[in-house]
Each structure stands twice: as structure tokens, then as C-alpha cells.
N, C-alpha and C positions, 0 to 999 in steps of 0.2 A: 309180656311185651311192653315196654319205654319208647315211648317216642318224646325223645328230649330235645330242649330250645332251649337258645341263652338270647336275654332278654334283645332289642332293638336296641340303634344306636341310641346313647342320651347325650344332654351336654356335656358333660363331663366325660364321657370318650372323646365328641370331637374335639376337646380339650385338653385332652391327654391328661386327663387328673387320674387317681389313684379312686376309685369310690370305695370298695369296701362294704362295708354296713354304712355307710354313708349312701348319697342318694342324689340323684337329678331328674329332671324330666326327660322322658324321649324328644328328640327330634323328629320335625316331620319324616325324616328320613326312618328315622325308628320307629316310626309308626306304620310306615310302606312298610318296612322289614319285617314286622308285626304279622301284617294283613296277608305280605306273601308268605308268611312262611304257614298261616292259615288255610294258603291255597295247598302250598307242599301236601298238607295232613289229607286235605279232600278228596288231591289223586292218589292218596297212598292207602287213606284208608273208604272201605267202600260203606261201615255201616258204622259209626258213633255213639249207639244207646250204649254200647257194652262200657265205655270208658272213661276215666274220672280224670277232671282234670285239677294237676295239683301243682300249687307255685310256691316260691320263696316268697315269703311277707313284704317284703322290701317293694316300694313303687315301682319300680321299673320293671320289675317282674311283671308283679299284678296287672300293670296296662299294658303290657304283653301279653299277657293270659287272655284280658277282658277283649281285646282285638280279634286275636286265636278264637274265642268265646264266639264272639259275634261271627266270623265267619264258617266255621262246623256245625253250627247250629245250635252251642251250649248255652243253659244259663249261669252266665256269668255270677250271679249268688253263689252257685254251686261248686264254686273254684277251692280247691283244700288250701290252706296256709300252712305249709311245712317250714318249720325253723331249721331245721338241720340243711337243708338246700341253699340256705342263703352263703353268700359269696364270702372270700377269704376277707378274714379283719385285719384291713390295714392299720389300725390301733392310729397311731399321733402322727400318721404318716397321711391320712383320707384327706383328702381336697386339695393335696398338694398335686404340684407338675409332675408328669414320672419321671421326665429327662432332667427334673432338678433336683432327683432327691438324693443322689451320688453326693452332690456338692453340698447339701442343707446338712445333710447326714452320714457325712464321709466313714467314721467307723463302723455303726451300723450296717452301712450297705455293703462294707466288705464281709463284716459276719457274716451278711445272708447271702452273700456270693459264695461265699464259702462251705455255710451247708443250705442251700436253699430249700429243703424240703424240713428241715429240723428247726432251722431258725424264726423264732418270736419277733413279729414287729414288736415294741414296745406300745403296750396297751392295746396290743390286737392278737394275732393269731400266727402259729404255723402251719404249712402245711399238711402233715402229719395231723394237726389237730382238725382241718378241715377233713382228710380221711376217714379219720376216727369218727366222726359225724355224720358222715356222708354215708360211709357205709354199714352204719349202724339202723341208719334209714331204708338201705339198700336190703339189708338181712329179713327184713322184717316185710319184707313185699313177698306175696304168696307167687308161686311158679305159673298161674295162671291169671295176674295181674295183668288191665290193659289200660294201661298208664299212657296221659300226654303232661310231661312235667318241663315245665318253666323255671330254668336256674340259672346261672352264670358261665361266665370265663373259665375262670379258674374250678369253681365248683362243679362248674358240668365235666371239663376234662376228668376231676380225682375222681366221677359216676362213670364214665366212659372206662378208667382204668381199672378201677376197680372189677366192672362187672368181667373185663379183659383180660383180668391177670397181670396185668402189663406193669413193666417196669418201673421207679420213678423219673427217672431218665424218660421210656419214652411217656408217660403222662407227661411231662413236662416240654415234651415235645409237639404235644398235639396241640392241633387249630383251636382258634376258639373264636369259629365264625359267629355273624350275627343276622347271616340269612341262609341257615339250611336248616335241618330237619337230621337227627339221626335216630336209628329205629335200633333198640337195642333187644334182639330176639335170637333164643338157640344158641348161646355164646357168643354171638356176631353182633359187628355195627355198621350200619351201613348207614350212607348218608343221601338227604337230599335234597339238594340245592334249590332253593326258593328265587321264582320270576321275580325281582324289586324293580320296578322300576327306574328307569335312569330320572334324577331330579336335574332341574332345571337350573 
């Protein structure tokens, strides 16, 4: 059993930047989204000794976790750093605008319109290679695993398809909120939608 997150807003979402292996702080917003999606885990799950929790290395995860941590009642020492969870490498594209990298990078981005699951940002990553990662992480978890894992956008979708079977198409279609909760158990994903407060 998985119970996956992708990290809290930081600045560079509400920025629309590209992160990548790059990195921001959360926003207080991302830090509520942190805390509730702690509460999601509390009503879902009834008893926590059994379960480890494990994050991408990258900040934003990590004080996601440490949040998640502090509200189930974990020590946050105890959090695993898995590298294969961390988020697709935008390579020489990270800390750019996304609505301006058509323009900065006019050919490029038609290659990867073209094949978006195959294509290499330059100096970062495909998709395809985020799978190959992801699920290689995924293989290696025992069928009685009771996992709460902190990861991304894009990396939590190719965990969500993969365990699904599912398309690239529809991996590529799915959400990639940053206030729910989804439980990946018995082939299934189900999701659950985290109380955030509305901010002021």
C-alpha cells in the first residue's frame, strides 16, 4: 500500500517557473497544503507504526514530508531520501517561465511537442527516462509495503501509471494536484482531497 503526495505549492509554481531538479521554497500556501494533506493521511489511515515514510531529496519534498511528519506523528529523522522519486530534469530549461519557453526555445519545444514522452530537454531528462526510474523503484517495493511517499508533478503521475498500467497518453493526462492524497492499493488509485484552507 502507497500513499502518494506531490510536494506543496513553492515559489516557483506560483511563478510558473519550470523547477525540475532545481528548487524553491514553499509558500505559506504550500505549507497549509503540506499540513492538510497530513490531516487526509489521519482520516485515512487509523494506525501509523506500520509505515515509512519516504521522499525525493530535493527541498520541497523534504518540507513536505517534515510537515506530513509533524502531523501523523512521525520522526521526521526517519524520512527515507529516495533519488529515483525526484521530479523530471528540465536540464537548461529549470528556472525559466513555462509560457516562455516556446519563444526562448522555438525548435526544441516543437521536438518535444512532437514526441513528448521520448524527448531530452537538453541537459535534463525524458520522460521515458523519469519511468525507467520510477519504476525501477517501484519493482523493488515488497507486495506488502506501507508506504507514505512524497514526490512530484510529473514523477508522481509516471508512479500512478505505471502501478495502473495505463497509457502514455493517459499518464500524461492525469492531475497533478498539490492538495490530495492518493492511496495506491490492490491495483487501484483512489484519491483524497486535502481540507487547505482558503488564504487570505
Amino acid at each position: 500500500m502507497i500513499y502518494l503526495l506531490r510536494h506543496g505549492e513553492t515559489e516557483w509554481n506560483r511563478q510558473g517557473r519550470l523547477q525540475g531538479h532545481g528548487d524553491s521554497p514553499l509558500t505559506e500556501r504550500g505549507l497549509s497544503q503540506a499540513v492538510a494533506m497530513g490531516g487526509a493521511l489521519r482520516r485515512a489511515i487509523d494506525d501509523f507504526s506500520g509505515f515509512t515514510l519516504v521522499a525525493s531529496p530535493l527541498g520541497r519534498t523534504l518540507a513536505t514530508a517534515r510537515c506530513v511528519a509533524a502531523v501523523i506523528g512521525k520522526n521526521p529523522a526517519e524520512i527515507i531520501e529516495e533519488p529515483r522519486l525526484m521530479e523530471h530534469g528540465f536540464g537548461h530549461w529549470e528556472g525559466e517561465i513555462y509560457d516562455e519557453v516556446e519563444d526562448l526555445y522555438p525548435e526544441q519545444w516543437q521536438a518535444r511537442e512532437a514526441d513528448r514522452w521520448h524527448y531530452r530537454v537538453p541537459g535534463g531528462e525524458s520522460y521515458a527516462l523519469v519511468a525507467e526510474r520510477v519504476g525501477a523503484w517501484l519493482a523493488e517495493q515488497p507486495e506488502d509495503a506501507r508506504l507514505i511517499v512524497v514526490s512530484h508533478g510529473l514523477a508522481g503521475k509516471v508512479l500512478r501509471g505505471l502501478y495502473l498500467a495505463a497509457t502514455r497518453e493517459e499518464v500524461l493526462a492525469m492531475a497533478e494536484p498539490q492538495d490530495a492524497v492518493f492511496r495506491l492499493f490492490q491495483g487501484n488509485v483512489s484519491r483524497f482531497d486535502a481540507a487547505v484552507p482558503e488564504m487570505e
